[in-house]
N, C-alpha and C positions, 0 to 999 in steps of 0.2 A: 605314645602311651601316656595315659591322665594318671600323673601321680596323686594318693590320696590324699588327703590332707591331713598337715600332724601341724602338733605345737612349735609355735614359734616364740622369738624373746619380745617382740614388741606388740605381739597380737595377743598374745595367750601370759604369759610369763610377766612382764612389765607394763600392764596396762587393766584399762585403757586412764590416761589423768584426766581427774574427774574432781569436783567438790566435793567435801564432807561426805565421807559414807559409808555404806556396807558395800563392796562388789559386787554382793549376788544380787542382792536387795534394792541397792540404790540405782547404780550402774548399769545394770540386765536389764531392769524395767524399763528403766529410763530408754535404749534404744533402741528394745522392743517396741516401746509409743512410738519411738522416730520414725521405725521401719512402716508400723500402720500408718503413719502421716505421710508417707512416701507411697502408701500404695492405696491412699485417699483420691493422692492428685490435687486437692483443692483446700477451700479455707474448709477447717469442721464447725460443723454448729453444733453436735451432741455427742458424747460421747460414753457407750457403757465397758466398764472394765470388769471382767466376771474372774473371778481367783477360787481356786481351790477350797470347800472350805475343811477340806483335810491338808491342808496343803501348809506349806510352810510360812506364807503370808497370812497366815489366816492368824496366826499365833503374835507374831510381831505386826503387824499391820499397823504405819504411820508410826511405829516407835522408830525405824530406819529411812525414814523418809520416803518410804515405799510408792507410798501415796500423791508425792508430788511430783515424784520420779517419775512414773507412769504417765502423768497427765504433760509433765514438761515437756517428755519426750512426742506426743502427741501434739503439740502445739510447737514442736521442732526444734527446740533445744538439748542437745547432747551434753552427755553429765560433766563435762568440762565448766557447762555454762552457771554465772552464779545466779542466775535467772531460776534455777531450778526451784529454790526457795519458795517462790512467789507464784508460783506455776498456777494455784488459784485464783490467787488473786487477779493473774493476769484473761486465765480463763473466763473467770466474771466480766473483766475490761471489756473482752471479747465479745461476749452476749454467748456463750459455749458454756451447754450444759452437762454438766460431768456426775455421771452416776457408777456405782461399786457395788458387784454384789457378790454374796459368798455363795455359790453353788457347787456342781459337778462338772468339770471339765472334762467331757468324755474324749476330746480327743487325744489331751493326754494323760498322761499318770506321773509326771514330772511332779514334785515338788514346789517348786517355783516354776509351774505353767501359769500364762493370764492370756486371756482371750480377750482383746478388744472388737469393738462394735461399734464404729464408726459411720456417721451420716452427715455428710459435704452438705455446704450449702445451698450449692443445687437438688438437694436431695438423693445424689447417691450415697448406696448404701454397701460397706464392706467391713469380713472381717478377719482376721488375722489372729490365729493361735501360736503361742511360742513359748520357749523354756530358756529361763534366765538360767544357764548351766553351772557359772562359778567364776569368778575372778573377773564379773565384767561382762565375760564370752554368754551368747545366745544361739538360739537356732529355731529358724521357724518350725514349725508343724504342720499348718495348712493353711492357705491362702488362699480366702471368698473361697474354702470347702476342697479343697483340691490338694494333695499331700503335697509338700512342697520343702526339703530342706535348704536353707541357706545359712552362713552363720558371720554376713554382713560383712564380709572379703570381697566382694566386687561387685561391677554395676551389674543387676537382675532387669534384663528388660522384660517384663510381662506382657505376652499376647493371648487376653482372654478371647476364644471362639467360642460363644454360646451353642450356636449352631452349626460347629462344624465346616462353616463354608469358607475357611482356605483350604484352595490347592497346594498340592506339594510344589507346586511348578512355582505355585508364591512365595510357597512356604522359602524356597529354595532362594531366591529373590531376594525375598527379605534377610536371609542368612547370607550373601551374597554381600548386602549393604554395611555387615557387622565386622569388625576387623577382630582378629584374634580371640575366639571366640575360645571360653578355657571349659567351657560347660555347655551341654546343651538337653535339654528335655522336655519331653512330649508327657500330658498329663491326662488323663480322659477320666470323667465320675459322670455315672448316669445321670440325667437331669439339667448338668450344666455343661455340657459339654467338653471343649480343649484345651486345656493351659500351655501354650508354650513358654518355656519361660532359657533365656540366657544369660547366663553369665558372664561378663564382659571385662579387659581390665582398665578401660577406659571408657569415658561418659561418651554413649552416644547422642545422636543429635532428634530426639523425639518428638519431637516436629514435623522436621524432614519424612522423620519412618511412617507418621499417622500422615500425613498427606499424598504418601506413595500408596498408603494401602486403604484409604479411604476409598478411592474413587475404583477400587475393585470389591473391598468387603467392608461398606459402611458399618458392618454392627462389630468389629473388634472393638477389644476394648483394650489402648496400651496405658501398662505404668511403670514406674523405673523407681526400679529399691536401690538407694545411693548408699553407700561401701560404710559401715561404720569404722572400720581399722586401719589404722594408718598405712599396714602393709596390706596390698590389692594381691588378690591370688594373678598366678601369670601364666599363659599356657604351656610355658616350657619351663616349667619348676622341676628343680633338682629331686631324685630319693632322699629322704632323709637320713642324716649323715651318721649319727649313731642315736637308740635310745635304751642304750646301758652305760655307766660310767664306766665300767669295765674295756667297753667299745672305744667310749672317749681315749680313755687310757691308753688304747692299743694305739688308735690315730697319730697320736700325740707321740708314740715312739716308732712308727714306718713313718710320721713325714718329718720326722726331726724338730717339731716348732712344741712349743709349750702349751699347755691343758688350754691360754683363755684365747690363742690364736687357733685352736680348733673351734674353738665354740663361737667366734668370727668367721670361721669357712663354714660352721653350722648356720647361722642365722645369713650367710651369704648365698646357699644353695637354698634356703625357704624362702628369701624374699627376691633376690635378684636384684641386690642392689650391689653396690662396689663397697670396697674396702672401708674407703672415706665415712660412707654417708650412714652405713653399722655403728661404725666409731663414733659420731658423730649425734645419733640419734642417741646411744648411750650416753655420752655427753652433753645430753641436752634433758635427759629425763634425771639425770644425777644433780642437774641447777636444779629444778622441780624438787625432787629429795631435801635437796640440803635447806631450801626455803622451808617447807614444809617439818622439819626439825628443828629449825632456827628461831621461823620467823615470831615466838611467842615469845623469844628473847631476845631478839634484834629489832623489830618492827613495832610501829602506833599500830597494833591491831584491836578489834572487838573480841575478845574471849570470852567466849561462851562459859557463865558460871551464876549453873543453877541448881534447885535441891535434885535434880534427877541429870546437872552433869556439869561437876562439880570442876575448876579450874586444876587439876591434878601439877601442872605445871606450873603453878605459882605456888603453891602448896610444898610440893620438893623444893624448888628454890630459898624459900623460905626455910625448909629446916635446912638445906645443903648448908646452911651458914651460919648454923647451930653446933655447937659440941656434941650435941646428942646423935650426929651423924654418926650411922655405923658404914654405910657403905665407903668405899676410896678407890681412886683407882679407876681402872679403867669400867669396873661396875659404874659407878660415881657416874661417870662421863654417861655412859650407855644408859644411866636410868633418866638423866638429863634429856636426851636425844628421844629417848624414845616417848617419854612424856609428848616432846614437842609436836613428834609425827603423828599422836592422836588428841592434839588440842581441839579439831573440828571447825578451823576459824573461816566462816564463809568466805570465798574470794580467794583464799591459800590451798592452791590445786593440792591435790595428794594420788600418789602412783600406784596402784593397789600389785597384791606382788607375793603370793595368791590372793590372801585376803586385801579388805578394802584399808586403806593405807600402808598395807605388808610393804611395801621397798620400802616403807619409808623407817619402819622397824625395824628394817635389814639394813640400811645407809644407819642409821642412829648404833650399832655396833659395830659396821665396817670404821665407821669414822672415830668411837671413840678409840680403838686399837690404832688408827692412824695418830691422833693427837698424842697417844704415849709414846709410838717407835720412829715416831718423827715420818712418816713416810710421805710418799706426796701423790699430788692428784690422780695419778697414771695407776699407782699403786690402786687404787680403792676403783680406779677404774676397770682396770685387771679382774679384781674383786667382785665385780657388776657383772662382770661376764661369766665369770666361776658362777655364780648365783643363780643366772639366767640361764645356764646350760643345766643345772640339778632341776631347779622349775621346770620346763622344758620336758626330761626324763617324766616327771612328777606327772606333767599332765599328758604325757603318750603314757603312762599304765595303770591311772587313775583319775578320779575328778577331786583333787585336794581342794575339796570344802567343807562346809561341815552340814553341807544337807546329806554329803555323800559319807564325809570322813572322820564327822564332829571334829573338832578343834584340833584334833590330829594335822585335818589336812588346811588348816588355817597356820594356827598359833607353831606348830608342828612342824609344818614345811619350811616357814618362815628361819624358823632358828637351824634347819639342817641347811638351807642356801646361805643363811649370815656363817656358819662354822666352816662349811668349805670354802666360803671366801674369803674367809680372814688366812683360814692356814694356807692358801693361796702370796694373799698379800703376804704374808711374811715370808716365805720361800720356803714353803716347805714341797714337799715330794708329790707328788700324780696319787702317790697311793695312800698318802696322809691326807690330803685332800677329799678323797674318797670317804676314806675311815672318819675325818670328822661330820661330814655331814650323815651320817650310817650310824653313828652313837648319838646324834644330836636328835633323830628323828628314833630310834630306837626308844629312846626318854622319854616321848610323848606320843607312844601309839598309844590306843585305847581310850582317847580323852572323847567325850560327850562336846556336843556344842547345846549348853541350855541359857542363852541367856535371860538374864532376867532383867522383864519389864522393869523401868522405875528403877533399877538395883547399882545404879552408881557405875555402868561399865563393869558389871561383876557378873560372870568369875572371868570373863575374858579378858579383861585387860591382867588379872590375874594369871594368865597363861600367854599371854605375848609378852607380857615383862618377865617369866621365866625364862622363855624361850630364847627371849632378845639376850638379857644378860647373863645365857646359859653359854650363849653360841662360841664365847671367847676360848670358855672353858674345856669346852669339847675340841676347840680346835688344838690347844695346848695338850690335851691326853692324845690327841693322833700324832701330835708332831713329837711327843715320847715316845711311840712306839705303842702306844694302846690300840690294840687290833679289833676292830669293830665285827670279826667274826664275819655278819652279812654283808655281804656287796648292797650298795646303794637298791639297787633295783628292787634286791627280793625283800630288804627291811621295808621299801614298798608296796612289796606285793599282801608283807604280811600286814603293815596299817589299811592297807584296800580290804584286806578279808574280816577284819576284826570291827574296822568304820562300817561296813556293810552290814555285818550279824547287830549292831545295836539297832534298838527300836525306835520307831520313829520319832518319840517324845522325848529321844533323847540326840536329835538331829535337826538343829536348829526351827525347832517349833515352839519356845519356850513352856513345854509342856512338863517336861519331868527334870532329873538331875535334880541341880539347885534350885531349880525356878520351884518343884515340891515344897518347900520347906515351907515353914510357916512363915518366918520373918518374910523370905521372897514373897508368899502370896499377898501379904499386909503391903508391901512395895508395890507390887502389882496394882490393889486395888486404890495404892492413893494414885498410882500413875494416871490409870483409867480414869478417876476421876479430873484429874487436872489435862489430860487431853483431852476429854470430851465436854469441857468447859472454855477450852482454849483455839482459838481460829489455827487451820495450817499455818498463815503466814507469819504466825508469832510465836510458832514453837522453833531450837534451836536446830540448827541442822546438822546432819550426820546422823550419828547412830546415838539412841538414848537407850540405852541395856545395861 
């Protein structure tokens, strides 16, 4: 039996690290191009990307790097890479001409859909529809015209039949040659014929396969979509293990072991790896973290500081060491850290977690609650796995973004994983665990995502720094005994139904909310004018809102 696919901590929850950026925006696009470059096959010579122009990109366009995400990714770079940057620049190198246009994407109605339209050097011609979903994660739409879901979990071998002309007997064959095959579909649209296409958890040898089936059916046409997440889907993947924390909780007292040792046998039954290499991957994306909050105060770095994005982290520092400080404490610490995790410094990966640099928001309050109660590494690691299992929850019964959830399911979700994992770290109970992330997310249902063009990181950064230096708070009212009323799930269900009923210009299109105001449209219109005076490769990177 083919288990469906649900959220995992390294695929969906804590990913994907990437450069300076937004998730949906930066991220999505970025390996949405990858995936059209994978199903080019060849070097591109031209390139058109068609976006919504009701759509979400239409509003921020090149304020989140949108624009070079898109093309990096098309020219093979994954948002890890600091090459993103440059992406036209490099395009030009290339002799690869890149054109944008705002239309109707009929094939879907996503938000963040982009249709590329790609032509190889040799002149072929392909194109690929797909929806940047949230936190990074994608999914195709239709591929050269043929439905086609994937959402970059494993190797996709594509066998285009124009004509129809394989047999079953080869088809069989060919299926024959694939070893654990976790998918498989047959696609037929009048006109073009038969997409077979497999899903694979290991790279086949596509060579070998076009030379076995060449000299039976010269006109296929194979390409192979390479995996963008670390974790590869498997054909013998477990059910998913709980998606209520109520469930969690129950786990947690029939097998005897603690809340963050289920949510290692949760992320053990999704990816199929052992004990070790869970542990391990979490402690390897928590070095990532801690750079990414540090390094604007540890390191020779470039910090980006200009009138539309302004060095925020030297600017705290600077009065932290003034009398006029009000904050202390472990706030102090947390507005320190969180500063750090959205400095945007090219080159200093960041782990998005839902939003784009989210873990790192979330590490910038596990850590200052570590530095006060002395706790150690294991602690805060603990803490990473509390966080990754509410995330998880988060995205089996919604899409916590804010095309879908406004800021709720950004700034929102962020600070309910940072308070279950602190009152975690500290030792508190299953059920104050609960209760903190269920008051911490209760605080910010209802929030709009408008950012504003030009507007200094405003109002968002204004709601992950609530969030973040909320999360402590919330944990300490659970671990008194403050009962959070809803179980984690349904204070869920009810930010999914209230993010839904807002309108669209008020769901990261920078259309209404703040972005209305007067002051905002004056920001706006100097921004416009200073991008549209200013080359891609010289504006800063990440997000400028």
């Amino acid at each position: 039996m083919t288990v469906a696919p649900y959220p995992e901590f390294f695929n969906d929850v804590f990913g994907p690290v990437m450069q300076p950026g937004s998730s949906s925006h930066t991220a999505g696009p970025c390996r949405l191009g990858y995936l059209a470059g994978c199903l080019l096959g060849e070097p591109v010579a031209s390139m058109r990307i068609e976006l919504d122009k009701e759509g979400s990109f239409a509003g921020t366009f090149g304020i989140m790097a949108e624009d070079r995400a898109m093309v990096a990714g098309v020219l093979g770079y994954l948002p890890d890479d600091a090459r993103l940057f440059r992406s036209f620049e490099l395009a030009e190198e290339a002799g690869v001409e890149v054109e944008f246009a705002f239309t109707e994407i009929a094939e879907s109605r996503h938000p963040n859909a982009i249709k590329f339209v790609l032509t190889g050097e040799s002149g072929l011609m392909i194109d690929l529809v797909g929806d940047s979903t949230g936190g990074g994660m994608v999914e195709t739409v239709t591929i050269d015209g043929f439905p086609y879901r994937t959402l970059g979990d494993a190797f996709v071998l594509l066998v285009q039949d124009p004509q129809e002309a394989l047999s079953d007997e080869q088809l069989e064959r060919l299926r024959a040659e694939l070893s654990d095959v976790v998918d498989a579909q047959t696609v037929r649209v009048d006109g073009r014929g038969v997409l077979h296409a497999f899903a694979l958890p290991v790279e086949p040898v596509l060579e070998s396969l076009r030379e076995m089936l060449d000299g039976d059916v010269p006109v296929l046409r194979l390409a192979l979509l390479r995996p963008l997440l670390p974790v590869v889907s498997q054909p013998d993947r477990k059910p998913q293990l709980f998606d209520t924390m109520t469930r969690w909780r129950e786990l947690a007292v029939e097998r005897d072991i603690p809340l963050w040792e289920v949510a290692i046998q949760y992320e053990m039954d999704a990816s199929g790896w052992p004990f070790a290499w869970v542990v391990d991957r979490m402690r390897e994306l928590s070095l990532v973290m801690r750079r990414q909050t540090r390094a604007v105060y540890e390191e020779d770095v470039a910090v980006v500081d200009t009138e539309f994005k302004p060095d925020f982290a030297g600017r705290w520092m600077k009065h932290a060491e003034t009398p006029a400080r009000v904050s202390d404490g472990v706030t102090a610490q947390t507005i320190k850290y969180a500063y750090g995790a959205g400095a945007g410094i090219p080159g200093v990966e960041n782990v998005p977690g839902p939003m784009g640099g989210g873990a790192g928001y979330i590490y910038a309050a596990l850590t200052a609650v570590q530095e006060a109660r002395g706790l150690s590494e294991d602690d805060v690691l603990r803490g990473l796995f509390i966080a990754a299992g509410v995330g998880a929850i988060a995205y089996t019964r919604t899409a916590p973004t804010g095309e879908v959830l406004g800021c709720t399911g950004e700034s929102g979700m962020c600070g309910a994983m940072a308070a279950a994992a602190i009152a975690e770290m500290v030792g508190g109970t299953p059920q104050a665990v609960e209760n903190a992330a269920s008051l911490a997310l209760q605080a910010f249902i209802g929030l709009p995502c408008d950012p504003m063009p030009g507007g200094l990181s405003q109002p968002c950064r204004s709601r992950i720094m609530a969030a973040t230096c909320m999360a402590h708070v919330f944990a300490d009212l659970a671990l008194a005994g403050h009962e959070a009323v809803l179980p984690l799930h349904e204070a869920i269900d009810v930010a999914d139904g209230i993010g839904r009923a807002l309108p669209p210009e008020l769901l990261c299109t920078s259309e209404g909310g703040c972005c209305a105001a007067p002051a905002a449209q004056a920001r706006r219109a100097a921004y416009r004018r200073w991008f549209d005076e200013s080359r891609p490769e010289d504006r800063p990177p990440g997000n400028l809102i």
